[in-house]
C-alpha positions in Angstrom: -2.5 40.1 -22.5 -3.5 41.7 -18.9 -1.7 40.6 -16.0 -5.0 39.0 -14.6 -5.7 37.4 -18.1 -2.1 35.4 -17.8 -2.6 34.5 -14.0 -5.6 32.7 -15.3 -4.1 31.2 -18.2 -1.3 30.1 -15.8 -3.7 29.1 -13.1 -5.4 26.5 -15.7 -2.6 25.6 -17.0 -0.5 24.0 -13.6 -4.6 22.8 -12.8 -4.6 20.9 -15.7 -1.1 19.9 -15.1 -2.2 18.3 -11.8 -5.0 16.9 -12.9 -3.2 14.8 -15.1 -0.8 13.5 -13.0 -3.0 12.7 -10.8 -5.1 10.3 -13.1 -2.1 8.7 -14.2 -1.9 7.4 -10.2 -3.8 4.0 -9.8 -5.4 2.5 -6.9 -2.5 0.2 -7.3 0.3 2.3 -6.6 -1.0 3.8 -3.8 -1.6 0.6 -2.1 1.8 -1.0 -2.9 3.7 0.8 -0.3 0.9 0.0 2.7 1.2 -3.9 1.0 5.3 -4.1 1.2 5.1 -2.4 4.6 2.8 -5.0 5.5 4.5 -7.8 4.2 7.8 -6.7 5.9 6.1 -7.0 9.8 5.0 -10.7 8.5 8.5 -11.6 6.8 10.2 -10.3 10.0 8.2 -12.4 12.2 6.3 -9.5 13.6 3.0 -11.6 13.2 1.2 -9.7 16.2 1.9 -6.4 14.8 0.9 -7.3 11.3 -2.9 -8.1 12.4 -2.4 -4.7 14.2 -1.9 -2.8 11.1 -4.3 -5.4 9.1 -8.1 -4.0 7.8 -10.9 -4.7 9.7 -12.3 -6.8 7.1 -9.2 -9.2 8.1 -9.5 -8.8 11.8 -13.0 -9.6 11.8 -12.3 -12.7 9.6 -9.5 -13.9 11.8 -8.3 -13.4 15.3 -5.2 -12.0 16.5 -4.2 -15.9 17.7 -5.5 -17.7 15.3 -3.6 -15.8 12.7 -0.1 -16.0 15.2 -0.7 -19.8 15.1 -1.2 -20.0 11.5 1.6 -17.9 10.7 3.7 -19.9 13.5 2.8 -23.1 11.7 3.2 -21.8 8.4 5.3 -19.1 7.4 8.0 -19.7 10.3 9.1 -23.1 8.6 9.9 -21.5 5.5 12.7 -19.5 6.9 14.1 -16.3 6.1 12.7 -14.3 3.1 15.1 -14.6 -0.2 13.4 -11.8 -2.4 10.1 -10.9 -3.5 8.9 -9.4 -6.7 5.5 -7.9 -7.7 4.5 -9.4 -10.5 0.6 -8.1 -11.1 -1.7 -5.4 -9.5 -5.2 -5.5 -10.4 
């Protein structure tokens, strides 16, 4: 084989390589890390700064108030996260 005949072979070789593991990534694991770093500002009581860092599509659904007073009222009385655990991503 010519040297330009095995940079090619190489070439589509390592592109094929990448190819694959890049459709072995889901949607799902890209979002998880965005989700726990999300889920961290709530837990922590950073309920301002989560509706910063939230979509649009929440933002427009709730307002930055609203969703400190829920949280207030809601997730403050449960305390101090223990663990959490992942247990589907669809």
């Amino acid at each position: 084989m010519n040297h330009n005949v095995k940079g090619m072979v190489l070439f589509f070789v390592v592109s094929l390589l990448c190819l694959s593991s890049v459709a072995q990534n889901k949607p799902e694991d890209a979002a998880k890390p965005s989700a726990e770093a999300w889920l961290a500002l709530v837990d922590s009581g950073q309920y301002a700064n989560s509706w910063d860092e939230a979509a649009q599509t929440f933002k427009s659904a709730v307002t930055k108030d609203q969703w400190e007073t829920a949280m207030h009222t809601v997730r403050d009385p449960l305390g101090k996260l223990g663990t959490r655990t992942l247990k589907a991503a669809n």
